[in-house]
C-alpha positions as CSV (number, residue, x, y, z in Angstrom):
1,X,69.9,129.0,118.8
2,X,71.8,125.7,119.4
3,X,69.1,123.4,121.5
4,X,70.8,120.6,123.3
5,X,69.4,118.0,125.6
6,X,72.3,115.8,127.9
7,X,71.4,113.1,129.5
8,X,73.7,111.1,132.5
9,X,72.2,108.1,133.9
10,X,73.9,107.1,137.2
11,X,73.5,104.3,139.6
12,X,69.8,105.2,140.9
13,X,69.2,108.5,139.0
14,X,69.0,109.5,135.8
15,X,70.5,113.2,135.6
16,X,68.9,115.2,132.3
17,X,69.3,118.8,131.3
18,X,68.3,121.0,128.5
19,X,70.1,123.5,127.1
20,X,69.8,126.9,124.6
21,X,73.2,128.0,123.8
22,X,75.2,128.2,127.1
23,X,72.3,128.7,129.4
24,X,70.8,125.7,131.1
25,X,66.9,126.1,130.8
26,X,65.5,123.1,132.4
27,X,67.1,120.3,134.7
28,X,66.2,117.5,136.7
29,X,67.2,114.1,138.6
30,X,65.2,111.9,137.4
31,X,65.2,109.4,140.9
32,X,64.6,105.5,140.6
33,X,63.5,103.1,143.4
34,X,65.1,100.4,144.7
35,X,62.0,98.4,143.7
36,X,62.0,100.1,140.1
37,X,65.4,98.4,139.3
38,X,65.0,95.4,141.3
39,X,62.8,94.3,138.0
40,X,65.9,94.3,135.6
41,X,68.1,91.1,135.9
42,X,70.7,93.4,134.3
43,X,71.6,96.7,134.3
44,X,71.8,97.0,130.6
45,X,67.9,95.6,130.7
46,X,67.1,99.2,132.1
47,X,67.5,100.7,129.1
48,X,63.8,101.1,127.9
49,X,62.7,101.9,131.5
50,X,65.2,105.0,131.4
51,X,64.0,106.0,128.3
52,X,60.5,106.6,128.8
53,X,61.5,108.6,131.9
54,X,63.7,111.1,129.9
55,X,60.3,111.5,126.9
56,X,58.3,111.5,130.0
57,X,60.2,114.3,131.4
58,X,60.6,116.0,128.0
59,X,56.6,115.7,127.7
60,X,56.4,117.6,131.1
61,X,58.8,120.2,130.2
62,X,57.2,120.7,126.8
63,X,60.5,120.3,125.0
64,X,59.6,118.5,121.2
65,X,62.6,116.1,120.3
66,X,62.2,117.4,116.6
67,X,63.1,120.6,117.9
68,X,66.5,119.6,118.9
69,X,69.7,120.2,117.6
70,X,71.6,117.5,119.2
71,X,72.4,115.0,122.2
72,X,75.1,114.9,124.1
73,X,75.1,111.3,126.3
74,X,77.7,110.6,129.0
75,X,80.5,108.3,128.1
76,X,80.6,104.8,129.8
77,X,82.9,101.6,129.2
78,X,83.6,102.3,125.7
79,X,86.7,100.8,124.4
80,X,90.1,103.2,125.6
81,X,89.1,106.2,123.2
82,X,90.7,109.9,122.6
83,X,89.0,112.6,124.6
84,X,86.7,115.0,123.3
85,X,83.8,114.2,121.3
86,X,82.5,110.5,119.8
87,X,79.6,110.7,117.5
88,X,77.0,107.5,118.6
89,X,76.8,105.2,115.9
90,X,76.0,101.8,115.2
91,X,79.1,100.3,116.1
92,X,79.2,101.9,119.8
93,X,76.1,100.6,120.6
94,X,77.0,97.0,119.2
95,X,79.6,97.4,121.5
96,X,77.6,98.3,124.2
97,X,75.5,95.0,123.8
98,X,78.5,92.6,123.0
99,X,81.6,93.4,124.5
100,X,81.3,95.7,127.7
101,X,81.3,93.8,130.7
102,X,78.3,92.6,132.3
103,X,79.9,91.8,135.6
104,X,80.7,96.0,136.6
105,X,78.3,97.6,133.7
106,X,77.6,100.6,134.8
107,X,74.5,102.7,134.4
108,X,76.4,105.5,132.2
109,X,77.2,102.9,129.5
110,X,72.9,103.4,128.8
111,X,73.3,106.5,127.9
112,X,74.9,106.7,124.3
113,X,72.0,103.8,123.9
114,X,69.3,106.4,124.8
115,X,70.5,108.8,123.2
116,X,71.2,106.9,119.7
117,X,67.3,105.9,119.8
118,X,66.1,109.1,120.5
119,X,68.4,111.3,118.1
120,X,67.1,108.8,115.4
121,X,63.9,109.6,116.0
122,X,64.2,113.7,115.6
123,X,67.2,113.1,112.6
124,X,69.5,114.7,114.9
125,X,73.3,113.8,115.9
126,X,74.0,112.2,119.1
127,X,77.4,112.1,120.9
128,X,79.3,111.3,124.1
129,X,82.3,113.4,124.9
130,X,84.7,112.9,127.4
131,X,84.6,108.9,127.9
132,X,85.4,107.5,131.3
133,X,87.8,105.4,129.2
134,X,89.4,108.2,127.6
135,X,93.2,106.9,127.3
136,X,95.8,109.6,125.6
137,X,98.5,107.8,128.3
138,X,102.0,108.0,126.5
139,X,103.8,104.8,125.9
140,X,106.3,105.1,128.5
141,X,103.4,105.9,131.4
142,X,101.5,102.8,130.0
143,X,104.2,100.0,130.7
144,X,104.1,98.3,133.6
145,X,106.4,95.0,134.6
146,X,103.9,92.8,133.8
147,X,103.2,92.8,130.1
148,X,99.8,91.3,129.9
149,X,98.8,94.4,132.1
150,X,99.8,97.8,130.7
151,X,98.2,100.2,132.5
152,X,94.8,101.9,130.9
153,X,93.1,105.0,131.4
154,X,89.8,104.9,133.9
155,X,88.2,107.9,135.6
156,X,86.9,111.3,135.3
157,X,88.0,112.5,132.4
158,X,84.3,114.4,131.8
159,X,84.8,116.9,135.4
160,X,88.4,116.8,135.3
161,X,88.8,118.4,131.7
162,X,86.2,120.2,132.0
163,X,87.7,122.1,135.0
164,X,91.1,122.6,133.2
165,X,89.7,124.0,130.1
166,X,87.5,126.5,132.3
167,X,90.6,127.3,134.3
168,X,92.8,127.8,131.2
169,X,90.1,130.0,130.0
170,X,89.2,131.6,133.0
171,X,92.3,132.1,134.9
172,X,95.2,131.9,132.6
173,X,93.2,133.3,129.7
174,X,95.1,131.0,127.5
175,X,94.3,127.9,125.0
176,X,93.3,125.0,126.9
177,X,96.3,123.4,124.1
178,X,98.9,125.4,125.5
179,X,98.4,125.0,129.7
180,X,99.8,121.7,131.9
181,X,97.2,121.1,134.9
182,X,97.3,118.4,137.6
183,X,93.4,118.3,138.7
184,X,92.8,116.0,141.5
185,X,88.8,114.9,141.4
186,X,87.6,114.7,144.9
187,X,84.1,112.9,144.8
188,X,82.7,109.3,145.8
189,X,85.2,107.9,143.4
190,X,88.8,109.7,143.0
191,X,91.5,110.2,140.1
192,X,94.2,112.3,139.5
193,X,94.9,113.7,135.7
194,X,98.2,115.7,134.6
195,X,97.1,117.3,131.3
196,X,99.7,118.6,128.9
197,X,99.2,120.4,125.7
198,X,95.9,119.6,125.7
199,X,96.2,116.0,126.5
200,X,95.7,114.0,129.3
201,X,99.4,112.1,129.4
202,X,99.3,110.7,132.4
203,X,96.7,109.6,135.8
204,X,96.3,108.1,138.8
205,X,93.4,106.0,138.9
206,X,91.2,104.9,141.9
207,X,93.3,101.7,142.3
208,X,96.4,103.5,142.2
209,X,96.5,106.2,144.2
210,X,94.9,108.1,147.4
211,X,91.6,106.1,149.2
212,X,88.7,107.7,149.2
213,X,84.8,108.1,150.2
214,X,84.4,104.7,148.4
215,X,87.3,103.6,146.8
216,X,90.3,101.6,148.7
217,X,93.0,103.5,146.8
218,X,96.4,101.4,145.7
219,X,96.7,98.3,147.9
220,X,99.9,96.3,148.3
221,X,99.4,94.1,145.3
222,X,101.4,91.0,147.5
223,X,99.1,92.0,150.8
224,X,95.7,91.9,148.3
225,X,96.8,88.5,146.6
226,X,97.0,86.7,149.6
227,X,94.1,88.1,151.2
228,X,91.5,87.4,148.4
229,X,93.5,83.7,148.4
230,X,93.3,83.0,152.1
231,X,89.5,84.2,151.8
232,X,88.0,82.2,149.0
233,X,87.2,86.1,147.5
234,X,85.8,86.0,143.8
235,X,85.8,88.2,141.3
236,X,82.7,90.2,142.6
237,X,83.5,90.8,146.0
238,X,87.0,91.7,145.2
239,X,85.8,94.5,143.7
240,X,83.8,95.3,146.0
241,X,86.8,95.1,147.9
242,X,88.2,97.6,146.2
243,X,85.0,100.5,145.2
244,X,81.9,100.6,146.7
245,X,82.2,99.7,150.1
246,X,85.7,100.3,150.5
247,X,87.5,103.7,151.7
248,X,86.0,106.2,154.5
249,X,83.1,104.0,154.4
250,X,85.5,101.0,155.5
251,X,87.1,102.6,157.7
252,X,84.5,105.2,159.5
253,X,81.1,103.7,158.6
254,X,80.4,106.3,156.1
255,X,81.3,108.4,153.4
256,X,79.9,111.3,154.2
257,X,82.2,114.1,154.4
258,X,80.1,116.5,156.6
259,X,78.8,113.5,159.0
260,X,82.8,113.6,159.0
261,X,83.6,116.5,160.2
262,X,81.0,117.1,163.0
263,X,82.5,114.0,164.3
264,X,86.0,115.4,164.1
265,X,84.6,118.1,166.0
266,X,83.2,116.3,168.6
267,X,86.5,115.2,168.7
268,X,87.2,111.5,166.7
269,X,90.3,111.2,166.0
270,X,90.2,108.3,164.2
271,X,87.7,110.5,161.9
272,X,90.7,113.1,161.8
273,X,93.2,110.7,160.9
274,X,91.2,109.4,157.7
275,X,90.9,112.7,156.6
276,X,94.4,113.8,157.2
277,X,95.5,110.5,155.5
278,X,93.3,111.4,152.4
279,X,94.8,114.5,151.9
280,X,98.4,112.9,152.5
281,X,98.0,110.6,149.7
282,X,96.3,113.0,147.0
283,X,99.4,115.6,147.9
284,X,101.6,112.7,146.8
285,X,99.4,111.8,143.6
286,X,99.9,115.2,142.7
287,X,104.0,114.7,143.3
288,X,104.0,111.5,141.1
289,X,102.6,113.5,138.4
290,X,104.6,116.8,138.2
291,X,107.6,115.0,137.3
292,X,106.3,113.9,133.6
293,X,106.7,117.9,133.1
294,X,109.7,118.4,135.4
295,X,107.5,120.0,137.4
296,X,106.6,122.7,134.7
297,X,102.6,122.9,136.0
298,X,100.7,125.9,135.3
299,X,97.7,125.0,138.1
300,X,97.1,122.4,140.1
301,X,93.2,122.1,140.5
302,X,90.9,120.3,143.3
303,X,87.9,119.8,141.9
304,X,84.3,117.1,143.0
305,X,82.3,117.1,146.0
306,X,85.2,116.5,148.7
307,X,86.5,120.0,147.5
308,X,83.6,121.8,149.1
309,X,85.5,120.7,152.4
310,X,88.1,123.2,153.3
311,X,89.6,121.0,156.0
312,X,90.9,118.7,153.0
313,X,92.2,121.5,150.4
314,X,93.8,123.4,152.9
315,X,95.9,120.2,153.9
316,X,96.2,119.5,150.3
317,X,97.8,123.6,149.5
318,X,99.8,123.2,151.9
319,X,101.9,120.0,150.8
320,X,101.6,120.7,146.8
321,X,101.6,124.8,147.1
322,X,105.9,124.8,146.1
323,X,104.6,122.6,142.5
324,X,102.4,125.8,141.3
325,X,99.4,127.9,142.2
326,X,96.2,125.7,143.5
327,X,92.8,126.2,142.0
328,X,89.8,125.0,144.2
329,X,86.7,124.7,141.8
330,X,84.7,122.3,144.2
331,X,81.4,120.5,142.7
332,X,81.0,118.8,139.8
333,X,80.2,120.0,136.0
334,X,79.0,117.2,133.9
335,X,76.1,118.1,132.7
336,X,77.3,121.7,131.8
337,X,80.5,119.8,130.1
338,X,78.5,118.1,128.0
339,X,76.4,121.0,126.5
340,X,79.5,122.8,126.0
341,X,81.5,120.1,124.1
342,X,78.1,120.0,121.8
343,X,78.0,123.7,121.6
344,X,81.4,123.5,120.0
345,X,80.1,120.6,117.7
346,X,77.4,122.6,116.4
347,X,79.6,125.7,116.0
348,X,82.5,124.1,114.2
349,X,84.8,124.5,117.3
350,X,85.4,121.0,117.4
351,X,85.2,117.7,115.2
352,X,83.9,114.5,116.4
353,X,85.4,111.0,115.9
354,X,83.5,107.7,115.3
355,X,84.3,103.8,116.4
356,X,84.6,101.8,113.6
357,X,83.6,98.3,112.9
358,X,87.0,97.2,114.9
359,X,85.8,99.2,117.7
360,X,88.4,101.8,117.0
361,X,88.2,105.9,116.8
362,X,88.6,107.2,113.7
């Protein structure tokens, strides 16, 4: 029996599951303190911290390390890799030390460092699949009119694919490599995916597209110069501008989609316009990306947190409904993602790639 453990460290929590096969034995949220954290000048300082919760949890649950078969570690700020699965190796975590950047490194990128120490340990494999900077974009979706800015691939590859190849399976009962999805991911952050063939051709990302709980969606790049200009903003607080406090939270106070709604139905329309605007703009996300396939999609899936809020996919069907059949598979499936993509590792399903010493899959 195939004995995975998947780890997915996030801004205050370290999420950590364990897995026999396809059933999920044991899973936690491993919470950390404001005051925990506040002891690490740097995020990527946290590292050891993190670690010695996951073998303390581990401990707890009686799980051996030696008794594994594998690791499957979320996928941070890794250079723009090819989706599916990247075995850890030296190389990704010299990268991880020397060339991701400090200024917006996020907690995720601690995983494949985590992992790598720990699968040493038990002489096991470790791997992340589905990076957040998977990139298959083709080369006439990457140009843009400035050349020293082609667009790149950022988001939620992990959920999205994960949803599509459930759906293909599920639903169409056909190879994931032979189905063309749009899947919209609904959560905190937001991105949209149009996935063709088995390849992910073509996104919006959170700075291109609809606003969201805390992202400010595409801003008029003139309107956003000028502002960041007139306002002495640096590099920081523009992006802070931009994710993190921007979005509902900007506008309402919050991003919390049920405090939301009890407000809309208390009668806040400014509440009801945000919402209504959301759904406006992922509707026409969706739009932008049927036309790489002439409109030739076989589901169009809603997927994250937001989904659970039928006020928001109802408004959403009703504008994209003509493109092809909607899906709504609200939540998220990370973890569960992960286990499967090692699943199909261990039973020959799949191959995985490394990063070589030029920071390249190969």
């Amino acid at each position: 029996m195939e004995r995975i453990l998947v780890i997915n460290p996030g801004s205050t929590s370290t999420k950590i599951a364990f897995f026999e096969g396809e059933e999920k034995i044991a899973d936690s949220t491993l919470r950390h303190t404001d005051e925990e954290l506040a002891q690490f000048a740097q995020c990527i300082d946290q590292e050891d911290f993190r670690k010695q919760k996951v073998c303390q949890w581990l401990e707890e649950n009686r799980i051996g390390i030696g008794s594994l078969s594998c690791i499957m570690a979320r996928g941070g700020a890794l250079p723009q890799v090819p989706s599916g699965a990247i075995r850890i190796n030296r190389n990704m975590i010299d990268y991880m030390y020397q060339r991701a950047p400090r200024a917006n490194f996020h907690p995720s990128n601690l995983a494949c460092i985590i992992a790598f120490e720990l699968a040493a340990v038990a002489g096991i494999p470790a791997y992340v699949y589905d990076a957040v900077s998977t990139d298959e974009l083709t080369d006439v979706a990457r140009m843009t009119g400035v050349p020293q800015i082609p667009r790149i691939n950022l988001g939620h590859t992990l959920n999205t694919r994960a949803a599509a190849i459930r759906c293909a399976g599920e639903v169409l009962r056909r190879p994931f490599e032979k189905c063309t999805f749009i899947v919209a991911h609904m959560g905190g952050g937001y991105s949209a995916r149009l996935l063709h063939n088995g390849r992910n051709i073509d996104s919006v990302r959170d700075d291109e597209g609809a606003f969201c709980p805390e992202r400010s969606g595409v801003i008029p790049a003139l309107d956003l110069i000028k502002y960041c200009y007139d306002h002495q903003v640096g590099y920081s607080d523009a992006v802070r501008l931009q994710r993190g406090s921007a979005g509902w939270k900007a506008i309402l106070g919050t991003s919390d989609a049920q405090e939301i709604e009890k407000r809309i139905l208390a009668g806040d329309g400014k509440a009801k316009l945000t919402l209504e605007a959301f759904a406006y703009d992922v509707a026409k996300d969706i739009g932008k990306l049927a036309v790489p396939v002439c409109g030739r999609v076989d589901r169009i899936i809603l997927t994250g947190g937001v989904a659970h809020l039928k006020r928001i996919t109802d408004a959403v069907c009703d504008y994209v409904k003509w493109i092809a059949p909607v899906e709504i598979m609200a939540g998220e499936f990370e973890m569960e993602a992960l286990a499967a993509g090692g699943l199909r590792l261990l039973r020959g399903e799949e191959t995985a790639r490394e990063l070589n010493g030029e920071y390249r899959c190969e």
